[in-house]
Each structure stands twice: as structure tokens, then as C-alpha cells.
FIKE-281775 format. One line per field, with one value per residue: residue in one letter; chain; z, x, y of N, C-alpha, C, O in turn. Coordinates in steps of 0.001 Angstrom, whole numbers. Each point is the difference from the previous one (the first is absolute). Layout:
% residues N
timi = (A_...) $
base = (A_...) $
n.up = (Z_...) $
n.east = (X_...) $
n.north = (Y_...) $
ca.up = (Z_...) $
ca.east = (X_...) $
ca.north = (Y_...) $
c.up = (Z_...) $
c.east = (X_...) $
c.north = (Y_...) $
o.up = (Z_...) $
o.east = (X_...) $
o.north = (Y_...) $
This chain:
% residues 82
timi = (X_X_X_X_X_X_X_X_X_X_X_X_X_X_X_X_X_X_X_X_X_X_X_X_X_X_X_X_X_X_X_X_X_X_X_X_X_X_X_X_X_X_X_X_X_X_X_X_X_X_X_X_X_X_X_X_X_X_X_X_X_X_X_X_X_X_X_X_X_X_X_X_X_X_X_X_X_X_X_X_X_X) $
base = (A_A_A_A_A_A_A_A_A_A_A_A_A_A_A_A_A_A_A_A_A_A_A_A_A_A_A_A_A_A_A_A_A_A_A_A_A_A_A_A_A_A_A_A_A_A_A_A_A_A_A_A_A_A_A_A_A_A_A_A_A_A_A_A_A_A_A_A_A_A_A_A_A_A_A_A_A_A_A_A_A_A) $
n.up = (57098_827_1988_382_720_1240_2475_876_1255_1573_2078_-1472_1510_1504_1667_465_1961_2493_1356_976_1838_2401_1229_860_1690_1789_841_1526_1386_956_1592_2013_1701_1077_1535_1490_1549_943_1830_1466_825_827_1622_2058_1556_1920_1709_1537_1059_2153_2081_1418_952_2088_2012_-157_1900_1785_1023_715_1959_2316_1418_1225_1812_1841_-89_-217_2143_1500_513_2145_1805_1139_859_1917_2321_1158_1415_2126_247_963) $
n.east = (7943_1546_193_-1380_-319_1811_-517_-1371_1761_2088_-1012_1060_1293_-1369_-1136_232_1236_-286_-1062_1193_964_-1495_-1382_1966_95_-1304_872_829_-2267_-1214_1473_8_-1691_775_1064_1096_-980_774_1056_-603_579_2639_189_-1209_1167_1248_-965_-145_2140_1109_-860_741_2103_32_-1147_2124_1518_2_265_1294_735_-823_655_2118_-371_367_1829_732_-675_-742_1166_651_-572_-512_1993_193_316_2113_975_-303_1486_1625) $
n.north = (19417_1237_-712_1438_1630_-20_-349_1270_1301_212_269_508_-381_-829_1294_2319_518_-366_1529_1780_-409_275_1581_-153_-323_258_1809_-293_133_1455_280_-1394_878_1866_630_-151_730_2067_-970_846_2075_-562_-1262_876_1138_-871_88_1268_872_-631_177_1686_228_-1911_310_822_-389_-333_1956_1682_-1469_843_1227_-1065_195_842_1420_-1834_-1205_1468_1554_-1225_789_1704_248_-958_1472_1187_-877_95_1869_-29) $
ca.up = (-1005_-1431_-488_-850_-823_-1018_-498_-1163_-957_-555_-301_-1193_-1314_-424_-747_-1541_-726_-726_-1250_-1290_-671_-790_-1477_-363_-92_-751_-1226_-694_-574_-718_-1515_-422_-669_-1087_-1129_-111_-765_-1291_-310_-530_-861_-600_-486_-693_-1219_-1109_-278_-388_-1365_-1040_-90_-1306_-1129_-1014_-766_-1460_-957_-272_-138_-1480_-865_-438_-1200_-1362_-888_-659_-1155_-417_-444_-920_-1235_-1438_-679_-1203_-1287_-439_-1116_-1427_-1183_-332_-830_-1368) $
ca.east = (-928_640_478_-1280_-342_1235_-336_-866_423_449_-1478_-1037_1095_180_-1339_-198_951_-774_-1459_472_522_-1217_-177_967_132_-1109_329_971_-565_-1057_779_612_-928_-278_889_-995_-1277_704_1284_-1161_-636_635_-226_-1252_-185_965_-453_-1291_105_188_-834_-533_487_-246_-1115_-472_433_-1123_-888_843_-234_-1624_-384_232_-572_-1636_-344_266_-1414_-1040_1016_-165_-1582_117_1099_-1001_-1837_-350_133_-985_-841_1270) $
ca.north = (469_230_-1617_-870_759_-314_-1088_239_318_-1379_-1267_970_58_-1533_-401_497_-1165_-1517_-133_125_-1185_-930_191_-455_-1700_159_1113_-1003_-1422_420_261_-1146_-1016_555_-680_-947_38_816_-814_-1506_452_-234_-876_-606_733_-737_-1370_940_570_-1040_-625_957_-463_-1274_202_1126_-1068_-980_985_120_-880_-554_1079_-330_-1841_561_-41_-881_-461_732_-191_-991_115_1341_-51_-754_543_972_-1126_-863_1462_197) $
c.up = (-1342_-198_-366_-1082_-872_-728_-788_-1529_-666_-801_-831_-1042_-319_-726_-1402_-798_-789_-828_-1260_-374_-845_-1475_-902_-628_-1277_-1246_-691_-565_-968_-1478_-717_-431_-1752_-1267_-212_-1054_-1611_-1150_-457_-1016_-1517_-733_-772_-1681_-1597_-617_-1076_-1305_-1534_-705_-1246_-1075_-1054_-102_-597_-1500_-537_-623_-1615_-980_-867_-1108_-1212_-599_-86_-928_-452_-548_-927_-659_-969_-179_-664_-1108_-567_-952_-1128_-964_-576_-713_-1201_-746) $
c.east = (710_619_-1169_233_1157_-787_-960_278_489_-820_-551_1201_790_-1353_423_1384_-738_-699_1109_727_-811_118_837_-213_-1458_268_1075_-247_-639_1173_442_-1230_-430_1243_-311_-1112_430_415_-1541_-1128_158_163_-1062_-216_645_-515_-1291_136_450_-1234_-1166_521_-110_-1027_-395_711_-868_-1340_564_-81_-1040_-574_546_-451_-1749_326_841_-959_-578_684_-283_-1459_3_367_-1056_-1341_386_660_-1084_-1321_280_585) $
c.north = (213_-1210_-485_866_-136_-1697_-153_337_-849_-987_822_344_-1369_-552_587_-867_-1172_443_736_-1673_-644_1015_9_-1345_-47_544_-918_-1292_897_247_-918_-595_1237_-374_-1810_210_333_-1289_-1149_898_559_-1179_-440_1254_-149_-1580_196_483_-1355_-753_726_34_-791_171_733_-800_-964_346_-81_-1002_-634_1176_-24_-1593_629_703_-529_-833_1007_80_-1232_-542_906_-934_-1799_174_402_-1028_-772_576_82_-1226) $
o.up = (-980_-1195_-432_-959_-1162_-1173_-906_-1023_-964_-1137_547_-1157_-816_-974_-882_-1116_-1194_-1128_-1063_-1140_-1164_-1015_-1065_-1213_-1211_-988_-1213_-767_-1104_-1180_-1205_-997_-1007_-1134_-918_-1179_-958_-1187_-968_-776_-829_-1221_-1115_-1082_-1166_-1070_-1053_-955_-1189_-1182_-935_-1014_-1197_-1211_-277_-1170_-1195_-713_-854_-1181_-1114_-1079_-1038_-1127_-974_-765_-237_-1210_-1192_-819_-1179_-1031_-1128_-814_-1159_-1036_-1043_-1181_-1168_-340_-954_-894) $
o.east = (-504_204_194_316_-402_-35_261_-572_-543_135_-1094_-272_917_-15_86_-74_-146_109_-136_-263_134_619_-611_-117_170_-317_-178_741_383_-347_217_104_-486_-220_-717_150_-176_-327_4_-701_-822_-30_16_-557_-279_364_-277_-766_-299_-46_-633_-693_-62_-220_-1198_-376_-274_-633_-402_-320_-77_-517_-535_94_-711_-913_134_-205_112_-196_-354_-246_305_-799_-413_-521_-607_-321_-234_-1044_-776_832) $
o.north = (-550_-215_-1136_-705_-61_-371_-791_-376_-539_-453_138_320_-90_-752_-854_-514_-265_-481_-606_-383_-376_-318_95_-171_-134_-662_-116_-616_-388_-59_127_-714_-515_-427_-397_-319_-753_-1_-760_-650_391_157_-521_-184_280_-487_-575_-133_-108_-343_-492_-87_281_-30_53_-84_-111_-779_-790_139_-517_-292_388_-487_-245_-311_1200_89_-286_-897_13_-626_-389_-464_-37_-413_-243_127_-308_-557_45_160) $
């Protein structure tokens, strides 16, 4: 009777071994797929930001050739006033 019973035991402190390894193992993909993630959200944020960049540039540019234009219509009419 107490040789089943050492054996149960045994057999119930090898079961919580395996299931802490498993969660182990699990807890260790979940960090590697979160950095991971970090490392590509990173990226895209940076790409992102460049990308905002040239298009404020561009943005910039166009605001200056629009007045620029009104500029030289203005400066047209009022000659053509004067």
C-alpha cells in the first residue's frame, strides 16, 4: 500500500515537472514572438516616420510654388493696373 502511494507521488511530481517545463518553453516563445513583434513595430514606425517626412517636404514644396504662382498673378494684375 505505501509503495502505491510513494508511487503516485513520484507520478504527480514528474506530472508538475513536465507541465512547469511546458510552461517554460511556452513563456519563452511568448517573449521571443513579443520582441519580435517590438523589433517589426519598430521598424514600421520608422519607415512611417520617414515617409511623413518627405511628405511634408513635399507638402512644403507645393505651398511654396502655390504662392509663388499667386505671387506672380498678384504682381501681373497689379501691373497691368498700373
Amino acid at each position: 500500500m505505501i509503495g502505491i502511494l510513494i508511487a503516485l507521488q513520484i507520478n504527480n511530481v514528474n506530472s508538475l515537472n513536465q507541465q512547469r517545463k511546458a510552461e517554460k518553453e511556452y513563456l519563452l516563445s511568448l517573449r521571443t514572438e513579443f520582441n519580435t513583434n517590438i523589433k517589426e513595430i519598430d521598424e514600421f514606425l520608422s519607415m512611417n516616420n520617414s515617409q511623413i517626412s518627405t511628405l511634408e517636404n513635399m507638402l512644403e514644396l507645393f505651398d511654396n510654388n502655390i504662392r509663388d504662382i499667386v505671387s506672380l498673378i498678384l504682381l501681373k494684375k497689379y501691373k497691368t493696373k498700373h
